[in-house]
C-alpha positions in Angstrom: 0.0 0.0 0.0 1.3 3.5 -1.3 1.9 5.6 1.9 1.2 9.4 0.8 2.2 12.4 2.6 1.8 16.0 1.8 4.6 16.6 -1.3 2.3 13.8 -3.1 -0.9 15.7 -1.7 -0.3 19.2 -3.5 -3.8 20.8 -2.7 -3.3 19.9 1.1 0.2 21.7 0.9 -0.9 24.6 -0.9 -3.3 25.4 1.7 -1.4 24.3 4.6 1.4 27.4 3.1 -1.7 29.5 2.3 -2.5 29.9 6.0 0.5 29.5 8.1 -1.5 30.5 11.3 -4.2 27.5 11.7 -4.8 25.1 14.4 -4.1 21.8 14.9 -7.8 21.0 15.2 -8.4 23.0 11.7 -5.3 21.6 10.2 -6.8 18.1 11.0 -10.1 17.9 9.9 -8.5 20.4 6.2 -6.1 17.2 6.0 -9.2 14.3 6.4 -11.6 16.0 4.5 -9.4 16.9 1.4 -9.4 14.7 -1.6 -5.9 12.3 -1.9 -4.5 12.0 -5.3 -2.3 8.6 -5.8 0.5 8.1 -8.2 -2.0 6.4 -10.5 -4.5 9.1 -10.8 -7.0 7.5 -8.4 -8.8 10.5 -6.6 -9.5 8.5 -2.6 -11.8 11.5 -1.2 -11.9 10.4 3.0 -14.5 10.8 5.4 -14.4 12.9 9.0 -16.3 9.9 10.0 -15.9 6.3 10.4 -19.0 3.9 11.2 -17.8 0.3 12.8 -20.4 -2.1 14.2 -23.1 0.3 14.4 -20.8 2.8 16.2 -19.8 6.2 15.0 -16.4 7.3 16.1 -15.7 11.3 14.7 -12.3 13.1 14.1 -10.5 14.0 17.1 -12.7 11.3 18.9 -15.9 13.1 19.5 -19.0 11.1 20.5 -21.3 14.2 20.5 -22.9 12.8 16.6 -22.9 9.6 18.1 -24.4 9.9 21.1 -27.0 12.5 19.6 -28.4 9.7 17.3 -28.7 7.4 19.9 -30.9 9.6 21.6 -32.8 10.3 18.8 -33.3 6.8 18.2 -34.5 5.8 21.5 -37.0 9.3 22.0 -38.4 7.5 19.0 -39.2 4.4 20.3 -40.8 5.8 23.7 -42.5 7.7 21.5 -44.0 4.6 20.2 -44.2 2.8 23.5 -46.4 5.7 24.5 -49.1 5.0 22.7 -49.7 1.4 23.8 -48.2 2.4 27.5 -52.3 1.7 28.5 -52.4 -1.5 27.4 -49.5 -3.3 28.8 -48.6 -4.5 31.8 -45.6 -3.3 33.3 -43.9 -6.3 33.0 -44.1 -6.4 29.5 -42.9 -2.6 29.4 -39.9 -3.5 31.3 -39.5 -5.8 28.5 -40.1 -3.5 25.3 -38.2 -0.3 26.8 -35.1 -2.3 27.5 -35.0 -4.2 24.3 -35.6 -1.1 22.3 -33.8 1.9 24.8 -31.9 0.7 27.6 -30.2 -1.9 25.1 -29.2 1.3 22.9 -27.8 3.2 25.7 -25.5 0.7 26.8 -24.4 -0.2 23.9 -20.4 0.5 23.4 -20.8 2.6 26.5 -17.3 1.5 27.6 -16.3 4.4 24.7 -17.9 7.0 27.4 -15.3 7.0 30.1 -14.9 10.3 31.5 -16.8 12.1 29.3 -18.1 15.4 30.2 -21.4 16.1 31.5 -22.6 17.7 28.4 -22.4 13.7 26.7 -23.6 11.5 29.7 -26.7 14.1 30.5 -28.3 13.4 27.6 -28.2 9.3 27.7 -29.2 10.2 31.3 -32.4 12.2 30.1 -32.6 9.0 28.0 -33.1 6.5 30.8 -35.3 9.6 32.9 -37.9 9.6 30.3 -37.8 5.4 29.9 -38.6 5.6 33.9 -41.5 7.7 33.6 -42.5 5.5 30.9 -42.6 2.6 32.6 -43.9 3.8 36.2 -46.8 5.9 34.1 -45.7 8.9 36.2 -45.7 12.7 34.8 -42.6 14.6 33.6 -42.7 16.6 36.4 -43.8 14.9 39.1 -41.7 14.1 41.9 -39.5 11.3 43.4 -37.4 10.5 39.9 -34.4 9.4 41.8 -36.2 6.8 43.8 -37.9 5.4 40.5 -34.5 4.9 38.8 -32.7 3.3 42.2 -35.3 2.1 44.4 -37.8 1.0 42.2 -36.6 -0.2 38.8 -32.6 -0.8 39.8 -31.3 0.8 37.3 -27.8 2.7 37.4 -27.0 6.5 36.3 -25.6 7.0 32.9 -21.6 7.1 35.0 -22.3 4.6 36.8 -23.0 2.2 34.1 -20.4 3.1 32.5 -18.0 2.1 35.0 -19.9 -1.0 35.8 -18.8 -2.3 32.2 -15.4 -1.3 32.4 -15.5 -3.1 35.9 -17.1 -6.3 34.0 -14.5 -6.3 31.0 -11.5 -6.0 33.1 -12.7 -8.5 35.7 -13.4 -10.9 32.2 -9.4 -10.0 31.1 -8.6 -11.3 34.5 -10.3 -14.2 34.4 -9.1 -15.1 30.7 -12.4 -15.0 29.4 -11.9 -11.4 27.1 -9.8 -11.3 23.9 -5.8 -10.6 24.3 -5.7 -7.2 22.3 -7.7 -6.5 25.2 -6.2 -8.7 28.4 -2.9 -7.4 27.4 -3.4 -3.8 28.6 -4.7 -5.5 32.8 -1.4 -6.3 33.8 -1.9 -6.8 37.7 1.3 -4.8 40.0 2.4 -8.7 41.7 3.5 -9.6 38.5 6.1 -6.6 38.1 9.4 -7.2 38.7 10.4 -5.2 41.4 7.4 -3.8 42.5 5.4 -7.3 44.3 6.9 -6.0 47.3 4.2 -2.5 47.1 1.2 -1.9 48.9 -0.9 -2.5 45.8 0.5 -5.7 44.4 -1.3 -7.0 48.0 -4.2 -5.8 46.6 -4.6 -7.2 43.5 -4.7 -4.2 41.8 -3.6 -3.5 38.1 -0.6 -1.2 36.6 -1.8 2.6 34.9 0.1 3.5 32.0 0.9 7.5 32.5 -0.8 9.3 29.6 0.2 13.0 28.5 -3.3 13.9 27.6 -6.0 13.7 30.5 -8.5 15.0 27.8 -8.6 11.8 25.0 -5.7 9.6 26.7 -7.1 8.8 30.0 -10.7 7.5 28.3 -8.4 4.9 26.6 -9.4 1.1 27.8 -6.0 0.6 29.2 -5.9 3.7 31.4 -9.8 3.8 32.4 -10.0 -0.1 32.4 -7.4 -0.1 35.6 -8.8 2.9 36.9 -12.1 1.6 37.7 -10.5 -1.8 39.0 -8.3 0.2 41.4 -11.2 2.0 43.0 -13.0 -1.1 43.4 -13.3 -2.4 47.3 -10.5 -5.6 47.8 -13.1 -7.8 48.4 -14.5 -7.2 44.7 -11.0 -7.5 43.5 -10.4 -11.1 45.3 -10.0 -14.0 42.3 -12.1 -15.8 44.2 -15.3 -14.1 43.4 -17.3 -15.3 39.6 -18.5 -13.6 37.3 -22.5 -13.4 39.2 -21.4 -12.7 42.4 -19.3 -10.2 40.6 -21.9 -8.5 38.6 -24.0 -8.1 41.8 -21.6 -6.8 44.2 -20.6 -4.4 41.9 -24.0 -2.7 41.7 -24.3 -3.0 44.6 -21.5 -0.9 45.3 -22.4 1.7 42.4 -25.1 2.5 44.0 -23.8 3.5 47.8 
């Protein structure tokens, strides 16, 4: 495969020169968007966007698109479920709203490690309006919390999101997750030169240092140990499966 770079790009150059003052960020998406002439007069125009199993990943990793059409999907389907809210039971709208909306929301939610507010609000408004749904309570009545916790178990948008990093990690442990993926939970006792720390008696799991808190620190391999870390010891403790696991945790997620 030809690798091209900007001599064999000459409208990319050219307006690189043309504005020597530009930003990274501008210079980026100038570079993506452009059309890429090969050697063999093939014109390969790129995308700013790349779709992989149903999932949306921008330039410069933004999830807003993504996360916006997941939305929209799911107020569709309330929408729908709505209008026959009268003659279900609740049973069978427990059923409905989580194969048609909770389902969507964590789906690839793993992506959404410390994301800002202005992301994980609007999957939460998501899972508020589900609630209502299913309860056949009013948008503004009270008592919203208790319906999401008490009532219908169901975690906040950061929470869940940290109770699938929890779940992948503890499955890279336990040899039961893929290796691109097992590689990057590398527990401190196995080390050399650290099993004598405080943490390799804990079980817990090496964080590579990253130079960029803003992108770097959603990666799997610095979030993924992250979450472990701040788990209790007795959640970290081989001993416990993959049930017992999943339950202790939310239980925990939700003190």
């Amino acid at each position: 495969m030809p690798i091209f770079s900007l001599e064999s790009t000459p409208p990319v150059a050219s307006a690189l020169k043309a504005a020597p003052v530009v930003s990274a960020v501008s210079a980026a998406h100038h570079i993506m968007t452009s059309p890429v002439t090969s050697p063999s007069a093939t014109t390969v125009v790129t995308s700013p966007m790349a779709t992989t199993t149903s999932t949306r990943y921008t330039e410069l990793s933004e999830q807003y698109s993504n996360v916006s059409n997941v939305c929209k999907s799911c107020f569709f389907w309330l929408c729908q479920l709505r209008r026959v809210r009268r003659s279900l039971d609740i049973e069978s709208v427990k059923t409905l709203v989580h194969a048609f909306v909770t389902s969507r929301v964590d789906y690839c939610n793993s992506v959404l490690a410390l994301s800002p507010m202005t992301i994980t609000d609007k999957l939460q408004r998501v899972l508020n309006s589900a609630a209502r749904l299913i309860t056949a309570t009013g948008k503004f009545d009270r008592g919203l919390s208790q319906l999401l916790h008490d009532d219908l178990h169901w975690l906040d948008v950061p929470q869940r999101v940290q109770y699938k990093l929890a779940v992948m990690v503890h499955h890279c442990l336990g040899r039961q997750a893929p290796s691109y993926l097992a590689d990057y939970c590398v527990p401190v006792s196995t080390v050399p030169g650290r099993q004598h720390l405080r943490s390799a008696s804990r079980r817990q799991l090496i964080v590579p240092r990253v130079r960029r808190n803003t992108f770097g620190a959603r990666a799997f391999a610095i979030a993924g140990p992250t979450v472990w870390n701040s788990l209790p010891d007795s959640l970290r403790d081989p001993a416990v499966g993959p049930d017992q696991f999943r339950h202790d945790l939310k239980t925990h997620l939700f003190e």
